[in-house]
C-alpha atoms as a printed R data frame, in Angstrom:
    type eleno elety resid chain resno       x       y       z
1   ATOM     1    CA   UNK     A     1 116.920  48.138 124.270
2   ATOM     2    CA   UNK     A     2 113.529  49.453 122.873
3   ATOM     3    CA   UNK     A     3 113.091  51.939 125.638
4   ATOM     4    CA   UNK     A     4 116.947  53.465 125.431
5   ATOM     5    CA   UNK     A     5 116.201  53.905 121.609
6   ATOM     6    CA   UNK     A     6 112.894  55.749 122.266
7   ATOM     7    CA   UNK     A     7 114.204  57.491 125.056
8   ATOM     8    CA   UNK     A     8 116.894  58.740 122.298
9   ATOM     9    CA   UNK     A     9 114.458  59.764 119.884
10  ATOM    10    CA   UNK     A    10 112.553  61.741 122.203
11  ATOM    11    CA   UNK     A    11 115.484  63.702 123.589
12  ATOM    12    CA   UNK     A    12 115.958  64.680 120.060
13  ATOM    13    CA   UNK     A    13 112.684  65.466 119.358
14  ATOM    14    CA   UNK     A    14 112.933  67.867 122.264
15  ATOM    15    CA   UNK     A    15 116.021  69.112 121.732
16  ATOM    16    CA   UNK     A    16 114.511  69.833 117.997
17  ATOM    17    CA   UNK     A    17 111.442  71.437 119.087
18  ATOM    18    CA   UNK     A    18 113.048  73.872 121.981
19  ATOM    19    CA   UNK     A    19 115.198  74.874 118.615
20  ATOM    20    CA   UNK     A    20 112.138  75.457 116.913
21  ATOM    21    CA   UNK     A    21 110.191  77.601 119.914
22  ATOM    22    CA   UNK     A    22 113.479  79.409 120.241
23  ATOM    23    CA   UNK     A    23 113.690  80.742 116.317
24  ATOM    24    CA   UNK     A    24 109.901  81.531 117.035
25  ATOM    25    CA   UNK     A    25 110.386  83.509 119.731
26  ATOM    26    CA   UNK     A    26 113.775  85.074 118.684
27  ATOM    27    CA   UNK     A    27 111.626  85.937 115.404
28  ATOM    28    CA   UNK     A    28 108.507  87.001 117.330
29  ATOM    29    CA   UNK     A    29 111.154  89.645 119.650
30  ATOM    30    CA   UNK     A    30 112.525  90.838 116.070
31  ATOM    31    CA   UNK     A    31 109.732  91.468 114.377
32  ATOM    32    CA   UNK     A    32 108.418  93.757 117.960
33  ATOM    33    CA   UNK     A    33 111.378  95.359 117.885
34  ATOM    34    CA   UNK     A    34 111.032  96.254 114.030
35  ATOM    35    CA   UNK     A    35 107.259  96.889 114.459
36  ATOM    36    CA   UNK     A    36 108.333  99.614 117.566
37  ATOM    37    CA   UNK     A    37 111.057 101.385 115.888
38  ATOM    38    CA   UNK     A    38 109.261 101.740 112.410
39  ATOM    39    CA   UNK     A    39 106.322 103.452 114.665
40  ATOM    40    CA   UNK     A    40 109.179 105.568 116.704
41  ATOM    41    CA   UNK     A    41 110.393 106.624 113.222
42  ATOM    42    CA   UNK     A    42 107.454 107.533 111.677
43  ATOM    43    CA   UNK     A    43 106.594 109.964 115.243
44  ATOM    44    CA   UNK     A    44 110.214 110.944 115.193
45  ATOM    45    CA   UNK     A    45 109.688 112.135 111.456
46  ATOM    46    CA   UNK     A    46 106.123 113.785 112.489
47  ATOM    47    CA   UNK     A    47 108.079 115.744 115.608
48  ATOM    48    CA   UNK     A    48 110.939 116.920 113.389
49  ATOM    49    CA   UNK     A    49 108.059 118.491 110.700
50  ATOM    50    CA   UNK     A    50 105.682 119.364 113.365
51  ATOM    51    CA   UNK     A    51 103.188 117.546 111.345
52  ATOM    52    CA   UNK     A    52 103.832 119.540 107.899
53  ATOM    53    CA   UNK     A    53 104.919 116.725 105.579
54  ATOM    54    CA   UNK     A    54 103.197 116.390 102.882
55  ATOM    55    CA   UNK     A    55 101.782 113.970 101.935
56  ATOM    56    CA   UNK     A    56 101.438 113.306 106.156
57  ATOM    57    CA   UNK     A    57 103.854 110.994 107.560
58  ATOM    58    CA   UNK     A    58 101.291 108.468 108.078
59  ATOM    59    CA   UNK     A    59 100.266 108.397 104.219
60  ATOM    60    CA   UNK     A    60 103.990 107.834 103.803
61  ATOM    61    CA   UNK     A    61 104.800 104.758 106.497
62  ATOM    62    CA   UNK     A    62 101.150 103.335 105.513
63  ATOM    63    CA   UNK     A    63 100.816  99.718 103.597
64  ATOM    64    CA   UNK     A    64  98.893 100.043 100.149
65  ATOM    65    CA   UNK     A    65  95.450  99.186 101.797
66  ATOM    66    CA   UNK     A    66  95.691 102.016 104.525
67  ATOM    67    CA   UNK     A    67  97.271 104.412 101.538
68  ATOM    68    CA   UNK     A    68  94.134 103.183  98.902
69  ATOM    69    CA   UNK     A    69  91.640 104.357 101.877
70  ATOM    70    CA   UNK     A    70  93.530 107.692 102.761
71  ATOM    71    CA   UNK     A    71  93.330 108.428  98.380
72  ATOM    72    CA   UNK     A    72  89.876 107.860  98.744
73  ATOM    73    CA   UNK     A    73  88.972 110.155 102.025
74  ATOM    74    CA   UNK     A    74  91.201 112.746  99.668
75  ATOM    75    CA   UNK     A    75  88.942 112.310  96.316
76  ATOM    76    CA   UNK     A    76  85.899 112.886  98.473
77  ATOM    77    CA   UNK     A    77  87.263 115.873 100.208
78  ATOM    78    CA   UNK     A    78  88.100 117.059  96.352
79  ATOM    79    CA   UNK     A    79  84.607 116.076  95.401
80  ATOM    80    CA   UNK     A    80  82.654 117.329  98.613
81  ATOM    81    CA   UNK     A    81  84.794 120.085  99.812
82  ATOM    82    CA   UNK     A    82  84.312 118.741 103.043
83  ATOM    83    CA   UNK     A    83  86.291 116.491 105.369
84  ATOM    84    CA   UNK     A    84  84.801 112.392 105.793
85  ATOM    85    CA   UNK     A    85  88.000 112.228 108.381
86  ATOM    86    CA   UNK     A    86  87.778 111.590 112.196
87  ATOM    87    CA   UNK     A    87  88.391 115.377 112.634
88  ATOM    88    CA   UNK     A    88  91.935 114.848 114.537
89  ATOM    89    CA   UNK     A    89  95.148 114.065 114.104
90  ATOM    90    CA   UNK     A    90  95.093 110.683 114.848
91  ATOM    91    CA   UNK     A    91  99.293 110.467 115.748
92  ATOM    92    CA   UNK     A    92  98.437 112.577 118.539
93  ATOM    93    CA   UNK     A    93  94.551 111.375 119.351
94  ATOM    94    CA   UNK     A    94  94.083 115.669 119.275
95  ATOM    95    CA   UNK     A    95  93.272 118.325 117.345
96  ATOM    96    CA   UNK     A    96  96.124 120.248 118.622
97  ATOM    97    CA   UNK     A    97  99.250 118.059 118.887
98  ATOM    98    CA   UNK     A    98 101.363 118.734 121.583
99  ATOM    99    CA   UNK     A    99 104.525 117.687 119.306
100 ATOM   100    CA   UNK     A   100 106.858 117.864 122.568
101 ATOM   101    CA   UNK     A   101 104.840 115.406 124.626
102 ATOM   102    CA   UNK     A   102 106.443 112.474 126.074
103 ATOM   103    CA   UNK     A   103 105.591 108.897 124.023
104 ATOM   104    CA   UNK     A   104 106.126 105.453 125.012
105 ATOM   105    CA   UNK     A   105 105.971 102.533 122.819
106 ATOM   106    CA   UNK     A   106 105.365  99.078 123.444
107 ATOM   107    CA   UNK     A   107 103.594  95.903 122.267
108 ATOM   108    CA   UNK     A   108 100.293  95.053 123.136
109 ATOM   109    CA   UNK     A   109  99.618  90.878 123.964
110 ATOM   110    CA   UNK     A   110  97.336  91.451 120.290
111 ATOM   111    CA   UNK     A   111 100.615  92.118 118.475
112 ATOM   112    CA   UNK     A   112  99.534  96.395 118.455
113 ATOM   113    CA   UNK     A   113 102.202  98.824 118.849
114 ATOM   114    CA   UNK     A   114 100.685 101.082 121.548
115 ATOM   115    CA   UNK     A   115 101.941 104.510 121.714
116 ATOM   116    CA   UNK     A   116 100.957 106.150 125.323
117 ATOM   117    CA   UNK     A   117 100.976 109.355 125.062
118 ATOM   118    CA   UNK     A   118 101.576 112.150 128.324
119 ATOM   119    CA   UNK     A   119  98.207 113.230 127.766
120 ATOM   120    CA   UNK     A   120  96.938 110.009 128.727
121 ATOM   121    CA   UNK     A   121  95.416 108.902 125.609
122 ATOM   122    CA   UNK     A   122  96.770 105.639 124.106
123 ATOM   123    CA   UNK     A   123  97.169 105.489 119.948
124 ATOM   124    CA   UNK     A   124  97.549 101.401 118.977
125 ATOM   125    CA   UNK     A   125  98.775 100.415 115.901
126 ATOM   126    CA   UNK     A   126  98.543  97.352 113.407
127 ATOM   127    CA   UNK     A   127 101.399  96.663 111.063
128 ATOM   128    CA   UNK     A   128 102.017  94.653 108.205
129 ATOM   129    CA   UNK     A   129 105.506  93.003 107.953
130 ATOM   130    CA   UNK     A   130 107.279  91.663 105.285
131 ATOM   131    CA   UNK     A   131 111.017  89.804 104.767
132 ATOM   132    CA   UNK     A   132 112.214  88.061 107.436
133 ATOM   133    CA   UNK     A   133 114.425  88.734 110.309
134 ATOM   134    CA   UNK     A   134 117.282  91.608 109.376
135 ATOM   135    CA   UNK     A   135 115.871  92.416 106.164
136 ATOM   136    CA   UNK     A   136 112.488  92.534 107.693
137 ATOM   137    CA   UNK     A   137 110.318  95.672 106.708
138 ATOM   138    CA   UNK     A   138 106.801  96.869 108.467
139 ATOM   139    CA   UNK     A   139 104.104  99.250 106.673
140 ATOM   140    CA   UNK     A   140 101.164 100.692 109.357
141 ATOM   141    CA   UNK     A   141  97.880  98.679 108.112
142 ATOM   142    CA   UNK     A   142  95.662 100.412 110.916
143 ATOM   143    CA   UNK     A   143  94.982 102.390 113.306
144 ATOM   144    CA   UNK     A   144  93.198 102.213 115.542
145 ATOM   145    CA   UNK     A   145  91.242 104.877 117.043
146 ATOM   146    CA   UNK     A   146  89.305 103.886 120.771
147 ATOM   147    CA   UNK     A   147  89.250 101.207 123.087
148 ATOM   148    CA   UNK     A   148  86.066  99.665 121.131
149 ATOM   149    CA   UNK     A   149  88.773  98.622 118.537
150 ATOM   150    CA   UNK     A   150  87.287 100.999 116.003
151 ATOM   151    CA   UNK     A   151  90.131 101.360 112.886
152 ATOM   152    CA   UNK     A   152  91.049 104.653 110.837
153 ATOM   153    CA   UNK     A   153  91.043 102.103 107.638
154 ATOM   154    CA   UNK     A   154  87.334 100.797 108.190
155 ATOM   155    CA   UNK     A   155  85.993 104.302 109.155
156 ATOM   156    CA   UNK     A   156  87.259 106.296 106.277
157 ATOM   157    CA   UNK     A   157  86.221 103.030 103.830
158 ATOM   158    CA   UNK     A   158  82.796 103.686 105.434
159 ATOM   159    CA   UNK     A   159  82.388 107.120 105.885
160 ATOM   160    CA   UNK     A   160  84.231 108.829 102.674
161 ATOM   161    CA   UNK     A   161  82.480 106.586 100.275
């Protein structure tokens, strides 16, 4: 009789936990998809403008750390008269955005939204998320800018300072 019982609970327990790793992974898939077409938006928006919005679309779909960093590579451009940026447009990974240019987004096993672009570069995004599932809204808290994982937030902290 022990054994049936036990048997019982652990059917239960698995039936409880596949639940579980289900609503994880059904969340995990809906936060992608949210993380993917926030960055799709945010392109779309830059295509539409040809990269004229002001302030730049990225200023406007950043979180507050990524926005504090971008005020602060503005005040020293104000103060310096000269540019602490990377020296492109970092959307685009060029100087000279080919606004037309095929883009395909995806997630990267790190939880990046990598946007490869027809010019072969690759842009990779991090975002931060907030609410939860539906009502579920993501702000860009990176970017990041080569393959040696170098971010856009860290270089204008260091660099614009």
């Amino acid at each position: 009789m022990p054994t049936h019982y036990s048997l019982t609970l652990l059917i239960i327990g698995l039936i409880a936990t596949n639940s579980a790793i289900a609503n994880i992974v059904e969340s995990t898939q809906t936060y992608a998809a949210i993380k993917i077409a926030t960055i799709s938006d945010m392109y779309q928006q830059d295509v539409s403008n040809q990269g004229m919005d002001n302030p730049i679309v990225l200023q406007q779909y950043a979180d507050p750390d990524l926005q504090a960093a971008m005020q602060i590579e503005q005040d020293y451009f104000d103060r310096e008269q000269i540019s602490c940026h990377v020296g492109y447009d970092v959307l685009w990974d060029s100087q000279d955005p080919d606004y037309a240019q095929d883009k395909q987004f995806s997630m990267t096993n790190q939880g990046l939204v990598q946007v490869s672009l027809a010019h072969g570069s690759n842009v990779y995004y991090e975002l931060s998320c907030s609410g939860i599932d539906d009502d579920a809204s993501c702000r860009v808290a990176d970017v990041i800018l080569n393959e040696d994982s170098k971010s856009l937030r860290k270089h204008l902290l260091e660099t614009c300072r």
